[in-house]
MIVO-709942 format. One line per field, with one value per residue (C-alpha): residue in three letters; residue number from 1; x, y, z. Coordinates in nm, 3 decimals. Layout:
residues N
code: (ALA|...);
pos: (NUM|...);
px: (X|...);
py: (Y|...);
pz: (Z|...);
This chain:
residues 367
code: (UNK|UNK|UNK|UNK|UNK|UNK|UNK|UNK|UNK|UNK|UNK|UNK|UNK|UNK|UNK|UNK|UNK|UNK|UNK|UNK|UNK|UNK|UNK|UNK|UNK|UNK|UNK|UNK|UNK|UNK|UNK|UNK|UNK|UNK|UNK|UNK|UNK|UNK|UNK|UNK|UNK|UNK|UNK|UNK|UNK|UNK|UNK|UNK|UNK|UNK|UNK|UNK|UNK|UNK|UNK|UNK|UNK|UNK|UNK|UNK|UNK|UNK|UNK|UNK|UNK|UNK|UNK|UNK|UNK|UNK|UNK|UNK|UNK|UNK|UNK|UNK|UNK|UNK|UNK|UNK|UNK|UNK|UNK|UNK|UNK|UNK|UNK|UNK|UNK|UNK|UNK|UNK|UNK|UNK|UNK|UNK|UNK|UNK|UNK|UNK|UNK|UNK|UNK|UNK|UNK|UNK|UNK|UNK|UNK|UNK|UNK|UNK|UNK|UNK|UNK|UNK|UNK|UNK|UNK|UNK|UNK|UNK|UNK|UNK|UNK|UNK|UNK|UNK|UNK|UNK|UNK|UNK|UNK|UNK|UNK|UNK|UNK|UNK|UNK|UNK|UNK|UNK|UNK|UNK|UNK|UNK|UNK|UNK|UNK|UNK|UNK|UNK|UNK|UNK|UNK|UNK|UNK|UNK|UNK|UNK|UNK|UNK|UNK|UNK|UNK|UNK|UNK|UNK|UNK|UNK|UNK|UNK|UNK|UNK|UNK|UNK|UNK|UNK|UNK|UNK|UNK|UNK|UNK|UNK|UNK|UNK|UNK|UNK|UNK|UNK|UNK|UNK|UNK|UNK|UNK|UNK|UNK|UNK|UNK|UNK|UNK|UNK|UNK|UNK|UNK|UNK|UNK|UNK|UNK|UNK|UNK|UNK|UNK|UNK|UNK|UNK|UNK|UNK|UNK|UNK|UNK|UNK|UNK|UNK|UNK|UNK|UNK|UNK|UNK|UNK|UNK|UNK|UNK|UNK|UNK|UNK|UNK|UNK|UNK|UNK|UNK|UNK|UNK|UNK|UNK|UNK|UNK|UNK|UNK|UNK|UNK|UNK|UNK|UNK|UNK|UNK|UNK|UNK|UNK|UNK|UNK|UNK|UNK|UNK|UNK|UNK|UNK|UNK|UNK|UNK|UNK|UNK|UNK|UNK|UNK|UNK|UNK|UNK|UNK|UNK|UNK|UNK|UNK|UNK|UNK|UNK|UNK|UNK|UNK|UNK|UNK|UNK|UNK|UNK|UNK|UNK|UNK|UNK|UNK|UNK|UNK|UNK|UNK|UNK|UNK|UNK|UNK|UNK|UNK|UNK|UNK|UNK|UNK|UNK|UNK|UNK|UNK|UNK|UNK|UNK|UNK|UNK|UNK|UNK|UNK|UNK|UNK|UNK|UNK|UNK|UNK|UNK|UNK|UNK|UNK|UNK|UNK|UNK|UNK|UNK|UNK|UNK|UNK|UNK|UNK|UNK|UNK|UNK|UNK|UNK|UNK|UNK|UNK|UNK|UNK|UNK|UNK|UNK|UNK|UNK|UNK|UNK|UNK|UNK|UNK|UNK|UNK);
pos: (1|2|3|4|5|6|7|8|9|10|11|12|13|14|15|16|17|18|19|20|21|22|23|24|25|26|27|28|29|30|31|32|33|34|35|36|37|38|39|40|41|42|43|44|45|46|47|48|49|50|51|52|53|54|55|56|57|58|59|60|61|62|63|64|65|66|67|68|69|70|71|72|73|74|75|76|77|78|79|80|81|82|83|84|85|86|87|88|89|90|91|92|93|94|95|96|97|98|99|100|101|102|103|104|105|106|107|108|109|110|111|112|113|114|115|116|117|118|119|120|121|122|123|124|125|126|127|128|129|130|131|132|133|134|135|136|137|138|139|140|141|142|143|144|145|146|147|148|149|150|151|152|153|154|155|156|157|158|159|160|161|162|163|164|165|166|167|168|169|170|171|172|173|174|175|176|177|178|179|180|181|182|183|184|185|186|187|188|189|190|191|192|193|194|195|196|197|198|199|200|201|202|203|204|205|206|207|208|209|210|211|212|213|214|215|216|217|218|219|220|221|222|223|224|225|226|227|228|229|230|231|232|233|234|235|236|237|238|239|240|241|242|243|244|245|246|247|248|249|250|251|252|253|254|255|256|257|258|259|260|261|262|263|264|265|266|267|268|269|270|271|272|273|274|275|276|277|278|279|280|281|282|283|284|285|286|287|288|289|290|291|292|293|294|295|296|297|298|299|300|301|302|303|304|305|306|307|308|309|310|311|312|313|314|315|316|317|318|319|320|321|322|323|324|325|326|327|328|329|330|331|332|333|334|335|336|337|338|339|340|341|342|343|344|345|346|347|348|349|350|351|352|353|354|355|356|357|358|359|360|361|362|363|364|365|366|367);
px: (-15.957|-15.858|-16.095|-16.030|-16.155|-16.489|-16.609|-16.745|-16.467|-16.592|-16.494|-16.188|-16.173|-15.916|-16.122|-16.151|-16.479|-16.696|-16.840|-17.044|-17.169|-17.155|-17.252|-16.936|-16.733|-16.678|-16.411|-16.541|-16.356|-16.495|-16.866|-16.852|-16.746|-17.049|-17.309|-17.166|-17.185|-17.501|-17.784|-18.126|-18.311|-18.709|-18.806|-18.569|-18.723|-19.044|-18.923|-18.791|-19.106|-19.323|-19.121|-19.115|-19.479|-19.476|-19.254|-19.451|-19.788|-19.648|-19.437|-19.712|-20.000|-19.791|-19.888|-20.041|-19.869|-19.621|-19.286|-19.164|-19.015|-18.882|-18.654|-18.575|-18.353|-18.138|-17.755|-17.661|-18.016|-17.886|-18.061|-17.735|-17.701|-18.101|-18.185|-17.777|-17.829|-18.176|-18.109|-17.805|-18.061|-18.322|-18.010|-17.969|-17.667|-17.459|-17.309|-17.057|-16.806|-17.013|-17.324|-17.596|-17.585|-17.981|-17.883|-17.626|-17.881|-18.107|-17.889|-17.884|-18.284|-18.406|-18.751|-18.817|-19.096|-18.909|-18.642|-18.897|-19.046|-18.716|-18.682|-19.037|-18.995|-18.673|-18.742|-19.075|-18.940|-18.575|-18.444|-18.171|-18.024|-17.813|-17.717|-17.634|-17.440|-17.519|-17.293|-16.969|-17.099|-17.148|-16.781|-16.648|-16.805|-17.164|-17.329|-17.509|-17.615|-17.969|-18.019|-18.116|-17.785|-17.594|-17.825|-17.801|-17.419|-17.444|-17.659|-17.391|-17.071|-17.328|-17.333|-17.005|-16.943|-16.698|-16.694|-16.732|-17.085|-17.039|-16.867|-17.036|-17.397|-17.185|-17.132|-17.484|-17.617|-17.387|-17.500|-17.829|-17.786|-17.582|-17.212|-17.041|-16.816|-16.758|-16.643|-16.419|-16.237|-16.140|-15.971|-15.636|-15.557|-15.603|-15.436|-15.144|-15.281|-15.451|-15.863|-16.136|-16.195|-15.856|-15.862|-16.243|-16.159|-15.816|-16.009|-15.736|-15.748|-16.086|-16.205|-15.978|-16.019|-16.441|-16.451|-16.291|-16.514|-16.835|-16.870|-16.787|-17.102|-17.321|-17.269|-17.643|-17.580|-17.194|-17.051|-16.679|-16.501|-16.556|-16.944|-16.924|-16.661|-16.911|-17.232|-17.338|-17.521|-17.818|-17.913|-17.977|-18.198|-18.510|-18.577|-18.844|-18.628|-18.338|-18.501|-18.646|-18.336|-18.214|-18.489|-18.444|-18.074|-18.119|-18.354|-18.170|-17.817|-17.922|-18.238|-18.484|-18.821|-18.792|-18.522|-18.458|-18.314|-18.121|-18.051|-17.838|-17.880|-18.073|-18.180|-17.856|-17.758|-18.078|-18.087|-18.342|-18.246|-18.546|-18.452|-18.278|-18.629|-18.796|-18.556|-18.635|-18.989|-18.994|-18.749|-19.020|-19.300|-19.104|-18.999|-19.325|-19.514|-19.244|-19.165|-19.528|-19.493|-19.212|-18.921|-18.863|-18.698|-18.585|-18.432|-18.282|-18.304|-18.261|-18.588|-18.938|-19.208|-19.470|-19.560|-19.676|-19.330|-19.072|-18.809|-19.002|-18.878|-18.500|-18.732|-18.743|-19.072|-18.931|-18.872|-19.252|-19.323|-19.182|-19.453|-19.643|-19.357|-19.258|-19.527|-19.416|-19.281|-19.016|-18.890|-18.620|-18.610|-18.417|-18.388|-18.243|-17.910|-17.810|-17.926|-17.734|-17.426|-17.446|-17.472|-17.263|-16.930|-17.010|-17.110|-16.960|-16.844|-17.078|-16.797|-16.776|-17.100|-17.161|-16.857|-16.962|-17.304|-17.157|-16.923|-17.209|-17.471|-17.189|-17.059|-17.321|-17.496|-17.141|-17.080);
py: (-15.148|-14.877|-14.711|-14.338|-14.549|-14.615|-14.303|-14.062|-13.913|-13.577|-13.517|-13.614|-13.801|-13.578|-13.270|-12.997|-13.047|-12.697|-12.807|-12.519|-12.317|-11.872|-11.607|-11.409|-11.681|-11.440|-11.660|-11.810|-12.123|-12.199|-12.105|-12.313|-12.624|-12.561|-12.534|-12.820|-13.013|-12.895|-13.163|-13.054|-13.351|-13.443|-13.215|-12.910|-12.887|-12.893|-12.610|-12.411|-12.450|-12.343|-12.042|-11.960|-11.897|-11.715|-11.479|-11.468|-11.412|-11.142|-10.968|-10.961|-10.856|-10.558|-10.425|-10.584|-10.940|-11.068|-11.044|-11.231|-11.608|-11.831|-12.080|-12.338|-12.692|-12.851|-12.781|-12.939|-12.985|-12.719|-12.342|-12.159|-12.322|-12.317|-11.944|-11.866|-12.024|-11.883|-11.515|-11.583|-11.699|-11.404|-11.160|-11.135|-10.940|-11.260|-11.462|-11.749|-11.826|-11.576|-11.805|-11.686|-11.841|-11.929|-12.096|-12.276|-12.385|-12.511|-12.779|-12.923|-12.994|-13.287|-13.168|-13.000|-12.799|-12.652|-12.556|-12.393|-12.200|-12.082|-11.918|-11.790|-11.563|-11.456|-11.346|-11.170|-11.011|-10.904|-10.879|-10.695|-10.933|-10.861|-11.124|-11.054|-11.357|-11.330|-11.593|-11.395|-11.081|-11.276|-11.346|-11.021|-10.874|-10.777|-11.015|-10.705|-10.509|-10.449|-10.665|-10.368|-10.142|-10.479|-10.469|-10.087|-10.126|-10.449|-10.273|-9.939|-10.153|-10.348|-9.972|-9.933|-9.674|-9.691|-9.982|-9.682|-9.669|-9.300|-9.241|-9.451|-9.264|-8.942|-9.047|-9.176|-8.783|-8.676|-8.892|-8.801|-8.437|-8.433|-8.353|-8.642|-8.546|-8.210|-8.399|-8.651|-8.378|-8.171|-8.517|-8.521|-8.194|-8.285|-8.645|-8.630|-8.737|-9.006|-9.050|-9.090|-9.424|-9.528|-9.411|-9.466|-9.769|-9.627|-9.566|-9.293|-9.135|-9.107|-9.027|-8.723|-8.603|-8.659|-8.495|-8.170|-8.168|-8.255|-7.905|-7.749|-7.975|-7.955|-7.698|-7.632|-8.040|-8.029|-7.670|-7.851|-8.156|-8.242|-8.212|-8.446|-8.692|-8.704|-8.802|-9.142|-9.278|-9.446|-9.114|-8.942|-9.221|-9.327|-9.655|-9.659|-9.360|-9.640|-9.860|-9.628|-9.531|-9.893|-10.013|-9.649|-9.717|-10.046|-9.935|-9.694|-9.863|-10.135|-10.006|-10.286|-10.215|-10.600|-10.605|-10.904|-10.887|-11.244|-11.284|-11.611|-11.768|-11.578|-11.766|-11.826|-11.452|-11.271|-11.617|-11.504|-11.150|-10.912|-10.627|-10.814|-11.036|-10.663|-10.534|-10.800|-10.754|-10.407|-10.417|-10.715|-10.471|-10.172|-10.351|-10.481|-10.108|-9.952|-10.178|-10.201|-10.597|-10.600|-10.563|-10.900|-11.024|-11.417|-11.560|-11.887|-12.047|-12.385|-12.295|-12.308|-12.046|-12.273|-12.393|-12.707|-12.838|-13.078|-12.783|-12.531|-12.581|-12.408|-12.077|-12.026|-11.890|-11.587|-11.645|-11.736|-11.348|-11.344|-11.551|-11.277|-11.095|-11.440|-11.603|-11.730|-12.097|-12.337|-12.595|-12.798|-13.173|-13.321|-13.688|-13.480|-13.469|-13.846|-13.838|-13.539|-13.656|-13.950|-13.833|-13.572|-13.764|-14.126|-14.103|-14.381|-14.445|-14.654|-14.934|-14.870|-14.926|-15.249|-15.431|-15.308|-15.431|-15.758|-15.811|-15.697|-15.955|-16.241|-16.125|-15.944|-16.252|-16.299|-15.916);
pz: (5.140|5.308|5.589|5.445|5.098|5.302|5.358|5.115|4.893|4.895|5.244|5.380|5.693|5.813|5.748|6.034|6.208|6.338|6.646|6.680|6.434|6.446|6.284|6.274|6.051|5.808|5.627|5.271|5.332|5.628|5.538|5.195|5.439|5.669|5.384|5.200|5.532|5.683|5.716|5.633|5.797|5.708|6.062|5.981|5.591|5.782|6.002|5.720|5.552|5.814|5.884|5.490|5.572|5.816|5.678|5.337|5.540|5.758|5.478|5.236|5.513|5.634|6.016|6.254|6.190|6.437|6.354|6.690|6.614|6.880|6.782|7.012|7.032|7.263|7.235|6.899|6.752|6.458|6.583|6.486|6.108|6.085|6.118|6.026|5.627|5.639|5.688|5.441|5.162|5.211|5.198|4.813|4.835|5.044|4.786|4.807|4.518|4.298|4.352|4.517|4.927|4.828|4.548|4.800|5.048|4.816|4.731|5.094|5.043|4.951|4.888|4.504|4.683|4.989|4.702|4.564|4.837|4.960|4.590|4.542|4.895|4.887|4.548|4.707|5.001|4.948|5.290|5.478|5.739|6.058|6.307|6.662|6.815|7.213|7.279|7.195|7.338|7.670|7.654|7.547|7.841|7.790|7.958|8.174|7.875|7.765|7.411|7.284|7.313|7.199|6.876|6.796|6.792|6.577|6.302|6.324|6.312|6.008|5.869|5.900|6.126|6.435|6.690|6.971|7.014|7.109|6.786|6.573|6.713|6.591|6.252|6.271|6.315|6.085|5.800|5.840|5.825|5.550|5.701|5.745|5.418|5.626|5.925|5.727|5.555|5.878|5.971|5.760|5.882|6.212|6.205|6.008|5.672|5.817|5.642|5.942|5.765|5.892|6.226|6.343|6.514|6.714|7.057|7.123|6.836|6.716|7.053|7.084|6.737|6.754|7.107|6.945|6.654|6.809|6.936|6.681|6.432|6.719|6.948|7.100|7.224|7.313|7.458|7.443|7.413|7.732|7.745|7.438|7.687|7.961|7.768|7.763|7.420|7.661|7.786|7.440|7.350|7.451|7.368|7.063|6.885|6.921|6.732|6.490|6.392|6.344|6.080|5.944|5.904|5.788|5.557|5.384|5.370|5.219|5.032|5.193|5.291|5.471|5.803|5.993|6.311|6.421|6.752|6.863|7.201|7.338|7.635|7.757|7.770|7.896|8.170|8.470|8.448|8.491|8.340|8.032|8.012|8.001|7.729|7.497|7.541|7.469|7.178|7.029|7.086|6.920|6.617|6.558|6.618|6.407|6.143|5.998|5.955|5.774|6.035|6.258|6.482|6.546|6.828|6.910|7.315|7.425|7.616|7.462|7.612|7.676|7.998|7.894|7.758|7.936|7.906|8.070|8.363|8.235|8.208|8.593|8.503|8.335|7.970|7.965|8.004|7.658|7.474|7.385|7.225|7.056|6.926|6.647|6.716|6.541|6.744|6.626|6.748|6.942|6.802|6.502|6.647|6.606|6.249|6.199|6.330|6.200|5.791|5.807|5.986|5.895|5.563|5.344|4.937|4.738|4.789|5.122|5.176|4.976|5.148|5.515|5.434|5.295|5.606|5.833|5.669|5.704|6.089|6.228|6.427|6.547|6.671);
């Protein structure tokens, strides 16, 4: 026998491997090999299940629920794929090969109940999703920037407006007032043919053309194009409009009363940074005082909050001032990771199990 003929045919052995999982895999490919390969183990249904609850209790209750959920795990213990397939199952508009992603999910329990649950909620609480991974931010640069301004352009490039978060803020206050069809159709004339939609991400363009017609939409904010240049976005927000005008625009795009905020590694980017710490806290508290229970926000950290854990110690007594914000706790184990590992890359055939059982049972003593 072969060795590719010991291992389980419907995965081949020379198969690319994700070694981490992200949100922003956008490719279908890709995401129906993660599902397909993801490992719900006896602890992670558990966790699923327990935060199926908490989001059914808090959803149903309306205010004065917390909406704050702390997911933590050592490096490889699955936080990514855990609250990643989750917020893909509530979403009922994500599909994958014209199935439902629930339906997709589902299949990776074992437990009838837990499939169950996962239905009976998302079914309940229809939810608009938007996932903020940290991680890449870090590494694109915005390591130093407040959670909250990393979110609000997450939910407007979600929205579909321009990856300038000057811009996109502009087509923001259009929108809501009711001209943004104005301000599109000045654009040909003023770009060569060219449809805003095509040019809202050229930084050159866009920037030029939006300067010149800020002052002319708004003119009691912006005397010229260059008043409209020097403004900064942070300074014509305070921060509870900010996030007021997130769930509203979440809201209304996707016609959900229920938002879910997702924010990956979360630990690792706001680290033992004060003001970051502070941030985070305050954009918990906001989403929880404006949402009216049913706007939340998850995060993922290889730290727990608790004092009383092994891991605390990684918090340099920071992250703890977020346990009040975060409640809400899932923690995913680490002994996980072996079993994880081990059933997803060393699965084996039905033959291939019988004859290394056989072989074992005859040589073991010997190895």
């Amino acid at each position: 026998m072969r060795i590719r003929e010991l291992f389980d045919p419907s995965k081949s052995i020379d198969r690319r491997i994700e070694k981490v999982i992200t949100y922003e895999t956008a490719d279908e490919e890709r995401i129906r090999q993660e599902i397909t390969e993801y490992v719900a183990t006896e602890s992670i249904e558990a966790s699923f299940e327990r935060l199926l609850d908490l989001l059914d209790e808090g959803m149903s209750g309306g205010g004065g629920h917390e909406i704050g959920v702390w997911v933590s795990g050592f490096y490889g213990s699955g936080k990514s794929s855990f609250t990643k397939y989750l917020g893909f199952a509530l979403d009922p508009e994500r599909a994958l090969d014209g199935k439902p992603f629930l339906e997709w999910l589902q299949n990776r329990f074992t437990s009838k109940p837990l499939r169950a649950r996962l239905a009976t909620v998302a079914k309940k609480h229809p939810t608009a999703v938007v996932m903020l991974d940290l991680a890449s931010e870090q590494l694109a640069g915005a390591a130093m920037m407040e959670i909250s301004s990393v979110l609000y352009s997450k939910v407007m490039q979600w929205a579909g407006y321009s990856r300038d978060r000057k811009v996109a803020y502009l087509e923001y206050m259009l929108e809501k007032d009711g001209r943004l069809k104005e301000f599109e159709s000045r654009i040909p004339g003023m770009a060569k043919g060219k449809t805003w939609q095509e040019i809202h991400n050229q930084p050159l363009v866009m920037k030029t053309l939006a300067s010149q017609l800020a002052s002319k939409f708004y003119p009691e904010l912006w005397a010229d194009a260059k008043a409209f240049n020097e403004i900064t976005v942070d300074e014509a927000h305070k921060e509870d409009d900010r996030i007021r005008e997130m769930i509203d625009l979440v809201r209304r795009r996707s016609r959900k009363e229920n938002v879910l905020f997702v924010l990956d590694e979360v630990g690792q980017y706001v680290a033992a940074r004060d003001a970051l710490i502070l941030n985070l806290d305050g954009l918990a508290k906001n989403v929880k005082n404006i949402g009216n229970g049913h706007a939340w926000v998850i995060a993922t950290a290889q730290q727990t909050l608790t004092e009383d854990d092994p891991r605390a110690h990684m918090n340099t007594a920071k992250l703890f001032k977020l346990k009040d914000r975060f409640p809400l706790s899932i923690d995913l184990e680490a002994s996980d990771i072996k079993e994880i590992c081990i059933r997803r890359l060393l699965g084996k055939s039905t033959q291939g199990e019988n004859l290394l059982k056989s072989i074992f049972e005859a040589k073991g003593q010997a190895l």
